[in-house]
C-alpha positions, -999 to +999 in steps of 0.1 A: -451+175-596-444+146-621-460+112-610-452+080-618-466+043-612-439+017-606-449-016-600-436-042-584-447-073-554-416-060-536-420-032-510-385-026-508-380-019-542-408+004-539-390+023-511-360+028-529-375+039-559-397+069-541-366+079-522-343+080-554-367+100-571-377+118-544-351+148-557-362+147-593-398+159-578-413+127-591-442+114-572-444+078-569-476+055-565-469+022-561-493-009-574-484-047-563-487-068-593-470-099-597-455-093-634-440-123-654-407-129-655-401-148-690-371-167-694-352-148-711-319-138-722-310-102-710-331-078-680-338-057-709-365-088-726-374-094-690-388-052-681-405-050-717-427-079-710-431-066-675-441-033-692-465-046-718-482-061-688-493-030-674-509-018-702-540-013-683-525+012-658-527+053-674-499+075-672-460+070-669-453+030-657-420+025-645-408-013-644-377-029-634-358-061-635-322-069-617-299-095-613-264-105-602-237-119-626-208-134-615-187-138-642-164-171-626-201-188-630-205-176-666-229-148-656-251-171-634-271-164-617-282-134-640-315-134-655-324-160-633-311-146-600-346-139-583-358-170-591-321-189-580-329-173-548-361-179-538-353-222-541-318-223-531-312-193-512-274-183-507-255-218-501-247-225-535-232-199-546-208-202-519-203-238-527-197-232-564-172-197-554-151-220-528-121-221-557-137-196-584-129-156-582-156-143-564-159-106-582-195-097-594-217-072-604-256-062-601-268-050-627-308-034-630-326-027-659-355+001-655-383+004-679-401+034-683-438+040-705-444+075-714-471+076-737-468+051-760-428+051-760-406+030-742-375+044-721-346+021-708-323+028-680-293+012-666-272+006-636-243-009-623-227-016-593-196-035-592-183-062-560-171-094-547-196-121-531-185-125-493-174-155-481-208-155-453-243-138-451-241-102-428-265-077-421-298-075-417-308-044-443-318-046-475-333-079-492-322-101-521-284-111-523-275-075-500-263-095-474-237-114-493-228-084-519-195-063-512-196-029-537-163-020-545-143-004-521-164-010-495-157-037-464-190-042-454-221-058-475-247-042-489-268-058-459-247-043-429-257-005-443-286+016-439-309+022-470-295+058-477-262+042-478-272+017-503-291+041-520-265+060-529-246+036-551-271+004-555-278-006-594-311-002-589-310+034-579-284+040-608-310+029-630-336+048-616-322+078-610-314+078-647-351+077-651-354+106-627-328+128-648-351+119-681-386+128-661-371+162-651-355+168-684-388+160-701-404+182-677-384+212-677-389+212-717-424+208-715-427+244-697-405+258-718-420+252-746 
């Protein structure tokens, strides 16, 4: 069994992660630690100062930073999109979307420590912003997030559902994939 710590304040993030690499055989503990978020450019500046700041925890770390882009708005909120949220909520980005195209994207950023290397994942999912909030599941911008091809938000599906398509668990289970690679080689050799 492979473990690996992934830390993180939010608790749905840290069931989505187990579950994700639940099928790699990766075992995952999870430590609540407020990280900092720098202001930064790209997710990718954003999960290595997340990592460097769990130095102090042994083994594999597994960090992770996402954000929505919505390219009418120049990318906004991106980087920033956690913080967006937490003062403003949803209503401006409906405001500012009334005449704009509304297509956007997720986009996570995963940031794994083996050792003393450094191992970055990505993953995409791909939507429109609905016009209202719906659904009840998820956290973050789920409820007003459409994937592509889908009718319903992110926030009106179980987690399995989500799961099975989110950015996050693109990026993560790229992470997986790595882990069991690294693993399999490790016996074999």
């Amino acid at each position: 069994m492979r473990r690996v710590t992934f830390v993180s304040t939010n608790p749905g993030k840290a069931r989505e992660v187990r579950a994700v690499l639940r099928p790699y055989g990766v075992e995952v503990r999870w430590i609540r630690r407020t990280l900092p978020e720098p202001q930064a450019e790209t997710l990718e500046e954003v999960v290595r100062s997340k990592l460097r700041a769990t130095r102090d925890i042994p083994g594999p770390v597994l960090v992770e930073d996402s954000g929505l882009f919505i390219p009418s708005l120049g990318g906004f909120p991106g980087v920033y999109s956690a913080h967006f949220l937490r003062i403003w909520k949803f209503r401006p980005i409906f405001e500012l979307l009334e005449r704009r195209n509304r297509r956007a994207y997720f986009r996570t950023v995963a940031a794994l420590r083996v050792g003393r290397r450094t191992y970055l994942f990505r993953g995409d999912v791909h939507g429109t912003i609905a016009r209202r909030a719906a659904g009840s599941h998820g956290f973050g911008y789920d409820p007003i997030f459409i994937p592509t091809g889908w009718d319903r938000t992110f926030g009106q599906v179980p987690a399995e559902r989500k799961n099975a398509i989110s950015h996050r668990a693109r990026a993560v289970r790229r992470a997986g994939e790595f882990l069991a690679r690294r693993h399999a080689r490790s016996r074999t050799a």
